[in-house]
C-alpha positions as CSV (number, residue, x, y, z in Angstrom):
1,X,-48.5,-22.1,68.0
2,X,-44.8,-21.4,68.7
3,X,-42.7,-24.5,70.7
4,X,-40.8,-23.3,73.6
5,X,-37.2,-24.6,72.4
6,X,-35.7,-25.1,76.3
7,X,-35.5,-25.1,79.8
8,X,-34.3,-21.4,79.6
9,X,-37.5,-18.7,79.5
10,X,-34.4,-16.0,78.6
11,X,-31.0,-16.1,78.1
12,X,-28.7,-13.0,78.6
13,X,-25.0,-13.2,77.3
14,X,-22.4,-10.4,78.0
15,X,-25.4,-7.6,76.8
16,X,-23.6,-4.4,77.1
17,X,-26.0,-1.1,76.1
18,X,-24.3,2.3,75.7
19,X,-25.8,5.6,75.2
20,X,-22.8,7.6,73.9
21,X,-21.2,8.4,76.8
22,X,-23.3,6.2,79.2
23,X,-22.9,2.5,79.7
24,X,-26.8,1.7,81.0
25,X,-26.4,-2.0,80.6
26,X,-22.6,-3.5,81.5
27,X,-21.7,-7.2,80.4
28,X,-25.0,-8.9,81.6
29,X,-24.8,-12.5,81.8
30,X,-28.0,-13.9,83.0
31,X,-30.3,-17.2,83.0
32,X,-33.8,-17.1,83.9
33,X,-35.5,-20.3,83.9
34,X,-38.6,-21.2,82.0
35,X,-41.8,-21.0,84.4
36,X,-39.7,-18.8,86.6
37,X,-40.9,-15.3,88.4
38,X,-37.7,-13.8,88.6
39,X,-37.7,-10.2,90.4
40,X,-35.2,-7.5,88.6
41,X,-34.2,-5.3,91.0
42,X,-32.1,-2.2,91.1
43,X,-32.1,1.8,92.0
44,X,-33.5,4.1,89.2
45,X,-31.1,4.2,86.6
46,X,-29.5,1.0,87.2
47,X,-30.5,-0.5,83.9
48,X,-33.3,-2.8,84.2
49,X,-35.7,-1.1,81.6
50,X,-33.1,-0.6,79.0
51,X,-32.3,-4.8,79.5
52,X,-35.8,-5.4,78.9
53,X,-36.5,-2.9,76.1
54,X,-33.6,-4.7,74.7
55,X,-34.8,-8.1,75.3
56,X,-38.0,-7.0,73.4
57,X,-36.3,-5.7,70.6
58,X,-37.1,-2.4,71.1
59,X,-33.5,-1.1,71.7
60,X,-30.9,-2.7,69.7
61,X,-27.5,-3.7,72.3
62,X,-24.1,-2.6,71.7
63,X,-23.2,-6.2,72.3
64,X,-23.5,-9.1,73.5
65,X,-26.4,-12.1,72.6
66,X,-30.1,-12.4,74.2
67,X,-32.7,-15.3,73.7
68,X,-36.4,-15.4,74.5
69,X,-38.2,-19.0,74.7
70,X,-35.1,-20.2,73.0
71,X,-35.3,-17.6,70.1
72,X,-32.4,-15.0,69.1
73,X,-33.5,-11.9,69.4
74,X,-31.8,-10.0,66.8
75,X,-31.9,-12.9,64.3
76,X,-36.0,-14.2,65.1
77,X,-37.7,-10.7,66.5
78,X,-41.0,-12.0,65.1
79,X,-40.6,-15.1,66.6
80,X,-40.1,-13.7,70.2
81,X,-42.5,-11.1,69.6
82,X,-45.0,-13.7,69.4
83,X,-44.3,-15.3,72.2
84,X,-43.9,-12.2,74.3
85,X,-46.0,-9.9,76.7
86,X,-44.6,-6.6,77.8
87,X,-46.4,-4.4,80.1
88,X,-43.9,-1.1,80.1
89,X,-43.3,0.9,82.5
90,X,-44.8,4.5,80.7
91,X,-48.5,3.3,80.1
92,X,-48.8,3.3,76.3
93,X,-52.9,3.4,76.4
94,X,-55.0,5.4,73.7
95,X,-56.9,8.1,76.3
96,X,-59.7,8.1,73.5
97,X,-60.8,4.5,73.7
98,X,-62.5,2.8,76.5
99,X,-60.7,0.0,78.5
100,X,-62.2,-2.6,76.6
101,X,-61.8,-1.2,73.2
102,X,-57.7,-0.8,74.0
103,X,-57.9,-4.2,75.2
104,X,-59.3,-5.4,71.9
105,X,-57.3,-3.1,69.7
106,X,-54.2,-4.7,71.1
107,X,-55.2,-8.3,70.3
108,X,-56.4,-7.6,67.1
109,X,-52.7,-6.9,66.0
110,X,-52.0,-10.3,66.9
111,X,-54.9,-12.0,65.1
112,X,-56.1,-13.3,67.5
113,X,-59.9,-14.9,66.1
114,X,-62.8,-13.0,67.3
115,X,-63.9,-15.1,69.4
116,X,-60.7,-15.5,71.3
117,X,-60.4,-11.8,71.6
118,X,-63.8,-11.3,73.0
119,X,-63.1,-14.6,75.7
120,X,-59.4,-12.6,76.9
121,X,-60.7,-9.5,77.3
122,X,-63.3,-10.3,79.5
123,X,-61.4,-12.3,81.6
124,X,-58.7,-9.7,81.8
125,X,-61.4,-7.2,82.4
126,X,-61.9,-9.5,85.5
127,X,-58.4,-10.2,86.7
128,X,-57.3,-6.7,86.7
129,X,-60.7,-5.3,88.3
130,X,-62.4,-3.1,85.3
131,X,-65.2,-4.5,84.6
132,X,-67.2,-2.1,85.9
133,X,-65.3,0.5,84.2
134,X,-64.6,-1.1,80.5
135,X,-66.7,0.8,78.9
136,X,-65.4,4.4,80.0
137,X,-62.3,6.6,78.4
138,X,-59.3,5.7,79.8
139,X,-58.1,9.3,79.9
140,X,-60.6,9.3,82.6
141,X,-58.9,6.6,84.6
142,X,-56.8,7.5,87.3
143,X,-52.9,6.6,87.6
144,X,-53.6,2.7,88.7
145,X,-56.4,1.9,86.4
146,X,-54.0,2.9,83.7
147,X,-51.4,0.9,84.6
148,X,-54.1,-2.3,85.1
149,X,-55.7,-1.6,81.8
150,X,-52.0,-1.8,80.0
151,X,-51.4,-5.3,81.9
152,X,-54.4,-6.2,80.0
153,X,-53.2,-5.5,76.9
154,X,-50.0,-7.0,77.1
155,X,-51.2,-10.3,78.0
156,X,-54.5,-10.4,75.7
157,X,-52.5,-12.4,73.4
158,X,-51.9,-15.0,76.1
159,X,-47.8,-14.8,75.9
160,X,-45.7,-17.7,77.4
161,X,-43.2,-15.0,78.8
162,X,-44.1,-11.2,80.0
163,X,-41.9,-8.2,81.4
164,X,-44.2,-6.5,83.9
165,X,-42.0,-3.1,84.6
166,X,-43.3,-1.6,87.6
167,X,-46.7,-3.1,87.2
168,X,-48.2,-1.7,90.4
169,X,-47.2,1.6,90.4
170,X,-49.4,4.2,91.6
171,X,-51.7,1.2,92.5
172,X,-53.8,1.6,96.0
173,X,-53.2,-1.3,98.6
174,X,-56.4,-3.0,97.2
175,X,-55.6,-3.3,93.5
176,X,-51.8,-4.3,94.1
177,X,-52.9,-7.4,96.4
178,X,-55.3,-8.5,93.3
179,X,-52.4,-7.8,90.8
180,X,-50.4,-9.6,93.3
181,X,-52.9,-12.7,93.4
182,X,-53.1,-12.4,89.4
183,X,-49.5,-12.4,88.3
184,X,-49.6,-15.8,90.6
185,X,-52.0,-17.2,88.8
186,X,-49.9,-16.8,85.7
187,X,-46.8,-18.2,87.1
188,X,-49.1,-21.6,88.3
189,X,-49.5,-21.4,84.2
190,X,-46.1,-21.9,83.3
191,X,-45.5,-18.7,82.3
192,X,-42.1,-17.4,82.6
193,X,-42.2,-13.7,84.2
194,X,-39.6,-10.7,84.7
195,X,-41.2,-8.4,87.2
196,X,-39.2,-4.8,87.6
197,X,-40.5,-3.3,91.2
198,X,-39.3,-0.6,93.8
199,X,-42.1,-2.0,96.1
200,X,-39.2,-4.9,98.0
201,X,-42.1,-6.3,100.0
202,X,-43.6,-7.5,96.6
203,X,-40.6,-9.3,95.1
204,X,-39.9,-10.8,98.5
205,X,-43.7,-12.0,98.0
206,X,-43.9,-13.4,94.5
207,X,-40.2,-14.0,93.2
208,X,-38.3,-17.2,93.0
209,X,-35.3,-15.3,92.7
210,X,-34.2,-11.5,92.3
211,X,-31.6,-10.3,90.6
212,X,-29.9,-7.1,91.7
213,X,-28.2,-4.8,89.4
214,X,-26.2,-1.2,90.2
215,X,-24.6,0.5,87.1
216,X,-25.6,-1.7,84.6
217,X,-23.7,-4.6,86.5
218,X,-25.4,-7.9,88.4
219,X,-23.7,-7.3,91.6
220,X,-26.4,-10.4,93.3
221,X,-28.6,-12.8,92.0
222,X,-30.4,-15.8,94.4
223,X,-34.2,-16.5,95.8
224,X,-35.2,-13.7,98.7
225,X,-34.5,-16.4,101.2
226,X,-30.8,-17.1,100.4
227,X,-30.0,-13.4,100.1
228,X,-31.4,-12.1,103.5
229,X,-29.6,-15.7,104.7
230,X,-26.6,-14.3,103.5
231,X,-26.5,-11.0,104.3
232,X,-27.9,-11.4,107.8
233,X,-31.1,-9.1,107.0
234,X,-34.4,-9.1,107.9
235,X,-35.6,-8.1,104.5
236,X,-34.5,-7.9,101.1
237,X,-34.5,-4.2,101.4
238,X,-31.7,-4.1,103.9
239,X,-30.0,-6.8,101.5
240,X,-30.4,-3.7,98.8
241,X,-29.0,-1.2,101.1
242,X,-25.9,-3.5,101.7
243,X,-25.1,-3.7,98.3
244,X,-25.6,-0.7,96.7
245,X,-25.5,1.8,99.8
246,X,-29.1,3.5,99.5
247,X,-32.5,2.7,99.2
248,X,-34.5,1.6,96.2
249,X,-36.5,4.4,94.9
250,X,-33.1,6.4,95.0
251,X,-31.0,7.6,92.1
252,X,-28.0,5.9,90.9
């Protein structure tokens, strides 16, 4: 098993991302502290998937340094892909397997022993509610079952850090409370989460801190608390508003 290195789940050093002539991510400097739930908040657009699909090496930066669990990510990829969940925010499922099967497929490409992989996926089956539906297609699941049966997957291989990017969209009332109650129980872990959400009421829930970001810039970063303390608001959506001048789910 891989030894965390430090106190630091990720470190983010002047990351700058541009897509010819679009700057998505703008000199991020950023510390998120091991064991931390750490909300990353920002208007479509703003940058936060294209931080974390460079975080898991999926993108590669224009500049700037990155480390995961204390590993570099362009020098150790392997490294921090072992110790690394990430639950995207497209559903990446295969609509001709069952829940279960996906579930397994996934943690097979980790090598994970048999036994192991048959132990997590049934009690993932249970924390994200499909037990009574393992066993069908998920191209018959609807919208939310998806996105539940993808959290699965990403954490089968029981990561010490995970990027959950908009895990409850599409999600009724219901299911987000139990995701809610779940990604929780992973923090009382240890685990060291990034949670992406346009749903404000559920980083003001489960975040330690939040980090806002408009343009590719960190224009705010402290705990719910501080920021609606400082700002004078009643919620850390009219924090949000202050900042950036318009709601959440609107466009930069």
């Amino acid at each position: 098993m891989l030894e965390i290195r430090q106190t630091y789940g990720i470190e983010i050093q002047g990351l700058t991302k541009q897509f010819k002539d679009t700057i998505a991510v703008d000199n991020l400097s950023l510390e998120i502290f091991t064991g931390e739930l750490f909300g990353l908040l920002g208007p479509n657009g703003s940058g936060k998937t294209t931080t974390i699909n460079c975080l898991s090496g999926l993108v590669k930066p224009t500049k700037g340094k990155m480390k995961v669990a204390g590993f570099d990510v362009e020098t150790e990829i392997q490294k921090v892909r072992a110790v690394l969940g990430v639950s995207p925010q497209e559903t990446a499922v295969y609509s001709h397997l069952s829940g279960r099967e996906n579930i397994e497929l996934f943690g097979s490409l980790y090598s994970i022993p048999k036994d192991q992989l048959k132990r997590n996926t049934e009690y993932l089956l249970e924390k994200v509610g499909l037990v009574e539906d393992a066993k069908r297609r998920v191209g018959r699941y609807s919208g939310g079952m998806k996105r539940r049966a993808n959290m699965a997957m990403a954490l089968v291989q029981d990561p010490k850090i995970a990027f959950l990017d908009e895990p409850t969209v599409t999600m009724d009332p219901q299911s987000r409370r139990a995701i809610w109650d779940f990604i929780r129980e992973l923090k009382a872990k240890g685990k060291t989460i990034i949670l992406t959400t346009h749903y404000m009421e559920e980083a003001e829930e489960l975040c330690d801190r939040v980090g806002i970001i408009d343009h590719g810039k960190l224009i705010e970063l402290g705990s719910p608390t501080e920021l609606r303390s400082k700002y004078g608001a009643k919620t850390l959506e009219d924090v949000f508003i202050q900042l950036t001048g318009r709601g959440i789910r609107e466009g930069a």
